[in-house]
C-alpha positions as CSV (number, residue, x, y, z in Angstrom):
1,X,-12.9,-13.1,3.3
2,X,-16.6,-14.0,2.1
3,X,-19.5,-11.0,2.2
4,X,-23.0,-11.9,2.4
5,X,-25.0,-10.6,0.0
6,X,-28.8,-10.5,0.4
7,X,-31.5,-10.2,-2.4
8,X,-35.1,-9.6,-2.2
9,X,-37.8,-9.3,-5.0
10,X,-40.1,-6.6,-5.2
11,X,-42.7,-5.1,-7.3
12,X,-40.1,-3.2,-9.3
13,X,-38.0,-6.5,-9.4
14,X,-34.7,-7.1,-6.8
15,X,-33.0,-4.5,-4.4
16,X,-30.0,-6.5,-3.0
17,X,-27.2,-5.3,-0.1
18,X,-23.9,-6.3,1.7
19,X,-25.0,-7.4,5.2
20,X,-20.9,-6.6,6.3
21,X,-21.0,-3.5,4.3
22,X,-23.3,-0.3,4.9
23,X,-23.6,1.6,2.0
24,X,-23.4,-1.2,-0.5
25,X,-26.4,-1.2,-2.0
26,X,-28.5,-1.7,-5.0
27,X,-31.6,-2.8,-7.4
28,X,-32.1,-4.3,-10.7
29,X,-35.2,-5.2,-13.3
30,X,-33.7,-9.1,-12.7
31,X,-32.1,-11.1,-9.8
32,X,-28.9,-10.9,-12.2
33,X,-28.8,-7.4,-13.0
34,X,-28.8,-6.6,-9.1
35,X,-26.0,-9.4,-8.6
36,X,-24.1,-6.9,-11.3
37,X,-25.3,-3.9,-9.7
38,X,-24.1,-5.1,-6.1
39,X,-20.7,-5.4,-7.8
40,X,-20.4,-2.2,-8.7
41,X,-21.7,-0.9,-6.0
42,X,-19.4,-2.6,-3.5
43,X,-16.6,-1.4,-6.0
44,X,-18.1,2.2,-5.4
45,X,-18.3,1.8,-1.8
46,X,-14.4,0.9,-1.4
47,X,-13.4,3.3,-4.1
48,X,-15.3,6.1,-2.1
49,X,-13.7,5.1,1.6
50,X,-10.3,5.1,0.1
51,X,-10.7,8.6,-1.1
52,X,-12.0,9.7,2.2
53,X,-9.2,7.7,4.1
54,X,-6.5,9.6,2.3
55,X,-8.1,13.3,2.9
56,X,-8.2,12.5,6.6
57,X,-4.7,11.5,6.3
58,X,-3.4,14.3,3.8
59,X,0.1,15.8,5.5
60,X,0.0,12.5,8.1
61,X,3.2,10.2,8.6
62,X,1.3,6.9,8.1
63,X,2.2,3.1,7.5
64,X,0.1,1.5,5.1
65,X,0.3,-2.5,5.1
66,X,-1.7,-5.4,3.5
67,X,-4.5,-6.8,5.9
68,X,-5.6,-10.4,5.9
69,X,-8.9,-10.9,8.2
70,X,-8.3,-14.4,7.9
71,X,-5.4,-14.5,10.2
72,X,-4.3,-12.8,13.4
């Protein structure tokens, strides 16, 4: 699965987001530090719904499984 990350200079240098991914967000002085930023912050982003996921589910009989977007 491929994201689409999207950059854009300003005065204060690049703010770059996740198009496929709200909340995945960030900025940097350079192109390359908001790359790196966009990283972490995608890393953030996932770390954060995982944590909310398992609260909703807390006490739940669940099934957890890999999922592939790439195939049906």
């Amino acid at each position: 699965m491929k994201l689409t990350a999207v950059f854009m200079a300003v005065p204060e240098g690049y703010i770059g987001f996740v198009e496929e991914l709200p909340g995945a967000n960030t900025q940097g002085d350079t192109l390359e530090e908001a790359r790196q930023n966009l990283h972490e912050a995608v890393q953030m982003v996932l770390d954060a719904n995982r944590e909310l996921s398992a609260k909703a589910i807390a006490g739940q009989t669940v099934s957890r499984e890999p999922f592939d977007l790439a195939s049906p």
